[in-house]
VMD Tcl script that draws the C-alpha trace (Angstrom):
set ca {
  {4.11 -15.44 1.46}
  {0.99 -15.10 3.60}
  {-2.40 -14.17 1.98}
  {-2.35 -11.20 4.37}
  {1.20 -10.01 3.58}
  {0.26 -10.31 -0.13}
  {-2.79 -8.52 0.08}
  {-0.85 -5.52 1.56}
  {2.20 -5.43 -0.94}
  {-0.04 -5.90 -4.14}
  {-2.45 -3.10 -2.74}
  {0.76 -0.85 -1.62}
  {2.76 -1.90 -5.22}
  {-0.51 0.31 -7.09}
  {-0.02 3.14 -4.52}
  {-3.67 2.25 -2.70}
  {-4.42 3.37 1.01}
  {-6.88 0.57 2.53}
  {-9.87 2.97 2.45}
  {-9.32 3.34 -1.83}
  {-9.03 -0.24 -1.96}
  {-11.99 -0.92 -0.22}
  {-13.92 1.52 -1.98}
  {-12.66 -0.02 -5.17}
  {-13.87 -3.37 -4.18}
  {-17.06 -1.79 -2.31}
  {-16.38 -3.36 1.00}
  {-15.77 -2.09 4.36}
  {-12.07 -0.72 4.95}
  {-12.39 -3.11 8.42}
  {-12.41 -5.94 5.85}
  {-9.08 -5.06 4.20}
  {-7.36 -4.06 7.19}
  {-8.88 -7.85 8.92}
  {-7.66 -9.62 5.58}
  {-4.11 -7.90 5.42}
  {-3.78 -8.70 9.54}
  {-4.94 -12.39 9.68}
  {-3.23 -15.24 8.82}
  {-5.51 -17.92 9.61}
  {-8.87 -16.54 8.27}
  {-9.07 -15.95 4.37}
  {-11.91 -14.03 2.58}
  {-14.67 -16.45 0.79}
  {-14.18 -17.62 -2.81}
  {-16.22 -14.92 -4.15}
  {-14.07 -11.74 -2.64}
  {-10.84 -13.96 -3.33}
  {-11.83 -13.88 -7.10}
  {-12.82 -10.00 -6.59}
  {-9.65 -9.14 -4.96}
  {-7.88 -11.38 -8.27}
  {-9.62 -9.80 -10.76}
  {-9.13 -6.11 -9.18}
  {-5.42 -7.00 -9.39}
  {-5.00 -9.75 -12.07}
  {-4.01 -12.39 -10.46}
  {-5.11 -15.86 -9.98}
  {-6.84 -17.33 -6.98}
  {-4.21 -20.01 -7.22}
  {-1.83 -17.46 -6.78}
  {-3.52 -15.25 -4.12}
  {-3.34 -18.00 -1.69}
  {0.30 -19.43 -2.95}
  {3.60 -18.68 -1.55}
  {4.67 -17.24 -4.16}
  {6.55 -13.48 -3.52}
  {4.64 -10.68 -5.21}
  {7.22 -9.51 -8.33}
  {6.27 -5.66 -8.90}
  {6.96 -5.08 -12.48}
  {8.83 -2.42 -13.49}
  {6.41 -0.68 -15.59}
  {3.80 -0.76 -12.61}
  {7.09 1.16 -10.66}
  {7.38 3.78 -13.63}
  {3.93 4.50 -13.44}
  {3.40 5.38 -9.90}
  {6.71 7.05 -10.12}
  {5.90 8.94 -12.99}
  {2.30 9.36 -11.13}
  {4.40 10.99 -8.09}
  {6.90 13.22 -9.79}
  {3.81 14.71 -11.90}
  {1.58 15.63 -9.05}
  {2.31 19.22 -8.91}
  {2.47 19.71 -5.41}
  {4.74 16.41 -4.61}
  {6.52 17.25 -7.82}
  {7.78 20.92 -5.69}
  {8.53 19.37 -2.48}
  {10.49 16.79 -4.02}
  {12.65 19.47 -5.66}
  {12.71 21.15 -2.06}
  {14.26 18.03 -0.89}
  {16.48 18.05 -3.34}
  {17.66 21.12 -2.79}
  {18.11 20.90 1.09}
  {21.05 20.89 2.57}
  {22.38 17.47 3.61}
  {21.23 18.03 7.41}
  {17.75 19.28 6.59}
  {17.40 15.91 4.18}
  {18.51 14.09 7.44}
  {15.88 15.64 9.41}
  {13.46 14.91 7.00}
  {14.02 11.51 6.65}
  {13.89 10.71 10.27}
  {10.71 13.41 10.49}
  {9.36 10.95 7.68}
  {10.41 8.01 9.71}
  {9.06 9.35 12.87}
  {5.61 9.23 10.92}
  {5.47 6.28 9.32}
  {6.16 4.61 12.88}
  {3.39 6.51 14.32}
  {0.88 5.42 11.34}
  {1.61 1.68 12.10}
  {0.91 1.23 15.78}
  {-2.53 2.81 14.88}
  {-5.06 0.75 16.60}
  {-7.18 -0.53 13.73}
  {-9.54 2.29 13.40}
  {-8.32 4.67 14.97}
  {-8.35 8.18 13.48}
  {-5.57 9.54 11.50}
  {-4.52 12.59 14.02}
}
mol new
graphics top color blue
foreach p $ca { graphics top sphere $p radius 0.5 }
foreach p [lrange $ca 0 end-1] q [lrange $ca 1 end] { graphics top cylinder $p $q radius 0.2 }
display resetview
């Protein structure tokens, strides 16, 4: 697995946009979105051990092709993160409660704008 790709699954396994990350590692979001869509230019050893530290993980296996394993306790906790937010925590029970053709609906509404978010131009405004 790519640098890049890794990048973006390790920062989307703890639930981070690109603009928390950055402001987590106090660099420009341009930087995160540049690292997560290049695969032939890497950040310099000092970021690399930023970005490893931030996530604890090795250098060694920042840059190896080794899959990112999202353990399960990382999954409970943004879960558990999600189902508590109050708001989420009611339209999830919405959702629940639609009828089988509303959840349809939703899920290709949902679908609809997740497509839309990734052919953003990189920044580009959120509309």
């Amino acid at each position: 697995m790519a640098f890049s790709a890794k990048l973006k699954e390790l920062r989307e396994s703890r639930g981070f946009s690109q603009e928390e990350l950055a402001a987590k590692l106090n660099i420009p979001r341009s930087s995160i979105t540049h690292y997560e869509n290049s695969d032939d230019r890497l950040p310099r050893k000092s970021r690399l051990l930023e970005i490893a530290n931030f996530f604890g993980v090795s250098i060694d296996f920042l840059l190896s092709e080794e899959p990112v394993l999202i353990k399960k306790n990382e999954i409970d906790h943004n879960l558990e993160k999600t189902l508590n937010d109050p708001e989420l925590g009611l339209w999830f029970k919405d959702i629940k409660d639609a009828s089988p053709e509303k959840q349809e609906e939703l899920k290709l509404f949902w679908e609809f704008i997740k497509e839309k978010e990734n052919n953003r131009k990189p920044g580009e405004k959120q509309k």
